[in-house]
C-alpha positions in Angstrom: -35.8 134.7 237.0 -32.7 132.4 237.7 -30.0 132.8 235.0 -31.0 129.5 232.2 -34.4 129.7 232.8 -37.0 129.6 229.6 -35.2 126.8 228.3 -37.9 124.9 226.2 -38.5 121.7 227.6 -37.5 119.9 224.1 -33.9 119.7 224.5 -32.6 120.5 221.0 -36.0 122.3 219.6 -34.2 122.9 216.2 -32.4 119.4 215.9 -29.3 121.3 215.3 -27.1 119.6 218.4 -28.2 116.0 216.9 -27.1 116.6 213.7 -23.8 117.4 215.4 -23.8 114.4 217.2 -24.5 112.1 213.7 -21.5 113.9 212.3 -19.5 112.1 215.1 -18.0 108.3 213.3 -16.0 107.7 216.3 -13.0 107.1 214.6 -11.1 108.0 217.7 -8.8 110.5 216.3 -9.7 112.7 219.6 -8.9 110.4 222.3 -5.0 111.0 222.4 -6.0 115.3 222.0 -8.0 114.4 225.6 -6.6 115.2 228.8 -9.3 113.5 230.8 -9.3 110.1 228.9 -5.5 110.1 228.7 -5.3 110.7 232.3 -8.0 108.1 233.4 -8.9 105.8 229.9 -12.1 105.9 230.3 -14.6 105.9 227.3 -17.1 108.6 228.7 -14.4 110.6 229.8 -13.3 111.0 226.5 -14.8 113.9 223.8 -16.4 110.5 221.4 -18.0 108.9 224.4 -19.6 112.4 226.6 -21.2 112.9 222.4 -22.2 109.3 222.5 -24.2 110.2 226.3 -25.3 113.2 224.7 -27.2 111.7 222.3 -28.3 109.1 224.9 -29.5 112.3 227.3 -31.5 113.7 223.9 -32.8 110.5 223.5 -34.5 110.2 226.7 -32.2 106.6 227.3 -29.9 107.2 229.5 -29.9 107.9 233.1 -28.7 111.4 233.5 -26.9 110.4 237.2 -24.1 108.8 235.2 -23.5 111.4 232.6 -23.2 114.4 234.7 -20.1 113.3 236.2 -18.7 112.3 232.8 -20.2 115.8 231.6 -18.6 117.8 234.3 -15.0 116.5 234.5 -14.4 118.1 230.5 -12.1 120.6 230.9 -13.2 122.6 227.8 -10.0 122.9 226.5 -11.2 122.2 222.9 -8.3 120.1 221.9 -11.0 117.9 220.4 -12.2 120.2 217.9 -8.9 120.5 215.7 -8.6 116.8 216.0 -11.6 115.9 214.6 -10.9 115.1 211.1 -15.2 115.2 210.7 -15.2 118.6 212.1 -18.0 118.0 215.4 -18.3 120.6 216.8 -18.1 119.5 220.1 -18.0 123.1 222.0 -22.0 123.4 221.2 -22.4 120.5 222.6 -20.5 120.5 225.8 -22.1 124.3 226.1 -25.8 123.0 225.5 -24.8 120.0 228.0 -23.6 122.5 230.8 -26.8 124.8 230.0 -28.9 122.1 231.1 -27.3 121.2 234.3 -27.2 125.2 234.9 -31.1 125.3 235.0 -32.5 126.3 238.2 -35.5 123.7 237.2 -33.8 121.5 234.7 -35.7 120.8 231.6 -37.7 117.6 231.5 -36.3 115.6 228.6 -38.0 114.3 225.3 -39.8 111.3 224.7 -38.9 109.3 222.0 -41.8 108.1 219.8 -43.7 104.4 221.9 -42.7 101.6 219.7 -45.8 100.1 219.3 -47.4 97.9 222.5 -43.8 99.3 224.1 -44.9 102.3 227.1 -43.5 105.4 226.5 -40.4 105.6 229.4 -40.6 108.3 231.6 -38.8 111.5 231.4 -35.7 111.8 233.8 -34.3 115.2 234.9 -30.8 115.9 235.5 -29.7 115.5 238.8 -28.6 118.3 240.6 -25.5 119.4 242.2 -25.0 118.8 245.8 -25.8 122.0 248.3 -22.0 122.7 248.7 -21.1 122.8 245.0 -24.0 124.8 244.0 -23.1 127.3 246.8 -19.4 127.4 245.2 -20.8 128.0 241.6 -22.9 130.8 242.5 -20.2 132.3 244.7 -18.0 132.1 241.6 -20.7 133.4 239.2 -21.1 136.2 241.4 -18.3 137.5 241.8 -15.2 136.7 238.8 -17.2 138.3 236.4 -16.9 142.0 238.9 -13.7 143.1 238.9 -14.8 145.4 242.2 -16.3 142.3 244.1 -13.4 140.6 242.8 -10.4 142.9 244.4 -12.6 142.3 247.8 -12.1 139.1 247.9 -8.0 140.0 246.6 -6.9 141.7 250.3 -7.8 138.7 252.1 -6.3 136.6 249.5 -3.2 138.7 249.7 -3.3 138.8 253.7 -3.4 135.2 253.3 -0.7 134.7 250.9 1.5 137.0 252.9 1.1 134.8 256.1 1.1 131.6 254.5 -2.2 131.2 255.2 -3.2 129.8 252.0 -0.8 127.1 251.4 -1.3 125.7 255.4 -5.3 125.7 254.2 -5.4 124.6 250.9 -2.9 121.4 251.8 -5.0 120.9 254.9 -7.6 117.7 255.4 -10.0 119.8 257.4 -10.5 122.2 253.9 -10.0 119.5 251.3 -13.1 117.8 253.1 -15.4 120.6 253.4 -15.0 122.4 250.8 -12.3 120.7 247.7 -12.9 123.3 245.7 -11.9 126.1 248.0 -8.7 124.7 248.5 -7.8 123.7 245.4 -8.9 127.8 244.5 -6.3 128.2 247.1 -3.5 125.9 246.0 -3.5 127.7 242.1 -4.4 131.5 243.2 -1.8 134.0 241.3 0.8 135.5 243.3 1.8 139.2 244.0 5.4 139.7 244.8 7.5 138.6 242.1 8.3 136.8 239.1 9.6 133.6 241.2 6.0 133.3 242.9 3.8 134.4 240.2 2.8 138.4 238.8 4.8 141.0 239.5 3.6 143.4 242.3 0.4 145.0 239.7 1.3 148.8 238.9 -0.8 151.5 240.6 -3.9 153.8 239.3 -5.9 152.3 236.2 -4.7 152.5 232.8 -6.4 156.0 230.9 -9.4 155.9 228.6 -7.1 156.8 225.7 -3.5 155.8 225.2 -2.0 157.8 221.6 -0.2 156.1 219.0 3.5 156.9 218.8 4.5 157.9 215.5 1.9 157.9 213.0 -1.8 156.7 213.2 -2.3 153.6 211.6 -5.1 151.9 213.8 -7.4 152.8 216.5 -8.5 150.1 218.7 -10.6 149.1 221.8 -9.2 147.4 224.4 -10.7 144.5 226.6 -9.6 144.5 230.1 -10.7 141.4 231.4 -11.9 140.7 235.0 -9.5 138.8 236.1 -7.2 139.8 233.8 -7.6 143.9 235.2 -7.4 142.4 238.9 -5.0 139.8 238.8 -2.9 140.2 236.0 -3.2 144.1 235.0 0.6 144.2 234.3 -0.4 141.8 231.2 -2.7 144.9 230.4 -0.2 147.7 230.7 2.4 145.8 228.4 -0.5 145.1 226.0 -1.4 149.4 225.5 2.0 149.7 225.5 2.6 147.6 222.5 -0.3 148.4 220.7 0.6 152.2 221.2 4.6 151.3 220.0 3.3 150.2 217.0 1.2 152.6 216.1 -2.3 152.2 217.4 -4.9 154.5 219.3 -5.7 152.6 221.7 -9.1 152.9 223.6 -9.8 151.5 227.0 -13.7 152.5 227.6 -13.4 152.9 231.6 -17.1 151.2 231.8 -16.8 148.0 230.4 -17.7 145.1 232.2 -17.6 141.5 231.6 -17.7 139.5 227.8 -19.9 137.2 229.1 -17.1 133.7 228.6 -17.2 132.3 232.1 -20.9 132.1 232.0 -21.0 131.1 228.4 -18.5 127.9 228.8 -20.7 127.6 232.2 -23.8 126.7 230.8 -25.4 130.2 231.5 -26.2 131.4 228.2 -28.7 134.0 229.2 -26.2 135.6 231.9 -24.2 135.7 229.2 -25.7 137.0 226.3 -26.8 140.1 229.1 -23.0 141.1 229.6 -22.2 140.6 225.7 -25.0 143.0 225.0 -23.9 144.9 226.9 -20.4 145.2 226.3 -21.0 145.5 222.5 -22.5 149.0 223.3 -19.6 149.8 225.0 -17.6 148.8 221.8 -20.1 150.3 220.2 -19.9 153.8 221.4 -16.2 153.4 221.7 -16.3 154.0 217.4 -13.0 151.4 217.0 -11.4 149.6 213.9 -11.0 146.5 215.9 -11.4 144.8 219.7 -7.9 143.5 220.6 -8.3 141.3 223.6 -5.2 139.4 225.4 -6.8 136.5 227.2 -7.4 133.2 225.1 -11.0 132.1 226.3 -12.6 135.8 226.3 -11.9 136.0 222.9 -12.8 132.8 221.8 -16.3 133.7 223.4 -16.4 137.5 221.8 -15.7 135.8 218.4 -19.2 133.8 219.0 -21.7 136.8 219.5 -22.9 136.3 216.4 -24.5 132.9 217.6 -24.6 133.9 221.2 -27.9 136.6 220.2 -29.0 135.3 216.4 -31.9 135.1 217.2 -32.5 138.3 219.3 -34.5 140.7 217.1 -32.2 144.0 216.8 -28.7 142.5 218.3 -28.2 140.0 215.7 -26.6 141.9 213.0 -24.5 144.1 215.9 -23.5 141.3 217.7 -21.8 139.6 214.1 -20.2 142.5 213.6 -18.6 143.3 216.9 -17.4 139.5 216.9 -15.8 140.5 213.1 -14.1 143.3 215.0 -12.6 140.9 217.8 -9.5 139.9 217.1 -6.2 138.1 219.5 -3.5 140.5 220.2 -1.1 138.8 218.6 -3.3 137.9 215.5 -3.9 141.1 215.2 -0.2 142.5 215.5 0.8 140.1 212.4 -2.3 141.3 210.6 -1.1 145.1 211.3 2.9 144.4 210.5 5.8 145.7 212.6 6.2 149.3 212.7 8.0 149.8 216.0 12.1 149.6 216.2 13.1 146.1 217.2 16.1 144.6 219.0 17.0 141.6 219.5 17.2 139.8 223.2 19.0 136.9 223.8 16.7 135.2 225.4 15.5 131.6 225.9 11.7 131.9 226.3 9.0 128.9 227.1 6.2 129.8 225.4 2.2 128.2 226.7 -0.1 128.0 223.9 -3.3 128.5 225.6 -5.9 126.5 225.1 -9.0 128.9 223.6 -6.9 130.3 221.5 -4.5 127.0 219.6 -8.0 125.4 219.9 -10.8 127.5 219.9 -9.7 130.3 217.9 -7.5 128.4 215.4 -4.3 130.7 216.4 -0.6 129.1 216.8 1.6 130.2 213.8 1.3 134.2 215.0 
């Protein structure tokens, strides 16, 4: 059965996503937050006007073709959401949005009630994607959320990096034609060989199961590993046990654990996702930790919404709310915890990015 699939044909069966879009006034208070409608000033690229063909899409009065683009170009970075002096919550509705556009056979939309002598319109599906970017969302799909599919595809990348390979196809026409979103893939992969070109070269073997506190136990936590974070960027990883141990902390790493289900969950896949969140709150689970400390932005902000991800899944309900209690940023957690660990100053200038998922999603800035 094709990941989406069993979506009931009503699109919002329980009314919940229009009662988030009549708590949208369209003050504007989100357009300056937007990167889309500040780059292009368009209306439906901005977070007020995609609710506004939302509500249109629920409605059954607007033709689907124009929204999608309008739909797809969000980046999801949530800057909306803070800015919103109503509080929309405009990442259920972008999610439900992307869900239906992720159906293999999209859901026929509802029909609003006939005014009377008026003939009841006729329901429109979405349109979907062209061959080409269906082929690049599967291919995607398939493989970031495996780390061991994804370091196949990290030699040739490498190889191709090495030789400059990469930059001659990622600027070239004959790419940027056929397949855009290959070479733009191309143009922003992370780079091995030093801090001037991206990561630093990643350190060899895997990180152990267990890593022991230094000093005395205060805290013994799970650690997520990411997929692209453990192939890409497992140097991030490393300095993360390390801390975590410095300060205390028994720090568990279950060798097993797979994906947390985000990339398919900001995708529009909610059953592919809700299968790796199960499964990962086993892992957890089993694991017997005080808390999950995760280091990437958008995996937590996803892990903290298990509890909604599988309410309504008789016996994972009540697990899944309280792993997402347990899931907590590394940094948010380190403040919670205190310093312990010796510290020296560093005179440093530093330029520090305030990701996205977590100023926006998860509320996190001042730790």
């Amino acid at each position: 059965m094709p990941a989406g699939s069993g979506t009931p044909g009503e699109l919002d069966p329980a009314g919940e996503l229009r009662e988030i879009v009549g708590d949208c006034v369209h003050c504007g208070f989100c357009l300056p937050s937007c990167p889309t409608y500040q780059l292009w000033g368009e209306e439906m690229d901005s977070p007020r006007g995609r609710i506004h063909l939302i509500a249109q899409i629920l409605d059954g009065a607007r033709d689907a073709a124009a929204a999608a683009e309008h739909l797809d170009r969000c980046l999801g970075c949530m800057a909306c959401v803070p800015a919103c002096p109503s509080g929309v919550r405009y990442d259920r509705l972008i999610e439900a949005a992307r869900a239906w556009q992720a159906e293999a056979e999209p859901p026929p939309r509802p029909r609003p009630a006939p005014r009377s002598g008026a003939a009841t319109p006729a329901a429109r599906p979405l349109p979907p994607r062209s061959r080409r970017e269906r082929a690049f969302r599967e291919l995607i799909f398939a493989t970031f959320p495996y780390p061991a599919r994804l370091r196949l595809l990290a030699g040739p990348l490498r190889a191709a990096q090495r030789t400059r390979l990469d930059r001659l196809l990622g600027h070239g026409e004959a790419l940027r034609r056929l397949a855009p979103e290959l070479a733009a893939a191309l143009r922003v992969a992370p780079r091995a060989g030093g801090p001037a070109n991206g990561p630093a070269r990643p350190p060899r073997g895997r990180l152990p199961e267990h890593v022991a506190a230094r000093g005395p136990r205060r805290a013994r936590v799970g650690m997520l590993t990411g997929c692209v974070q453990r192939v890409f960027f497992p140097q991030v990883n490393v300095a993360t046990a390390r801390v975590l141990a410095a300060e205390g902390c028994d720090v568990v790493i279950p060798a097993g654990q797979g994906c947390c289900g985000a990339l398919s969950l900001h995708g529009g896949r909610r059953a592919e996702a809700a299968g790796f969140a199960r499964s990962l709150i086993g892992t957890f689970e089993r694991a017997g930790v005080d808390a999950i400390v995760v280091n990437s932005a958008g995996c937590g902000s996803a892990m903290k919404e298990w509890g909604d991800l599988l309410a309504d899944e008789p016996g994972w309900a009540s697990r899944a709310a309280a792993a997402a209690a347990k899931v907590t940023d590394l940094s948010e957690f380190l403040v919670t915890l205190g310093p312990a660990a010796p510290r020296h100053p560093l005179a440093l200038t530093v330029a520090y990015h305030d990701a996205c998922h977590l100023a926006h999603a998860q509320r996190i800035t001042s730790q």
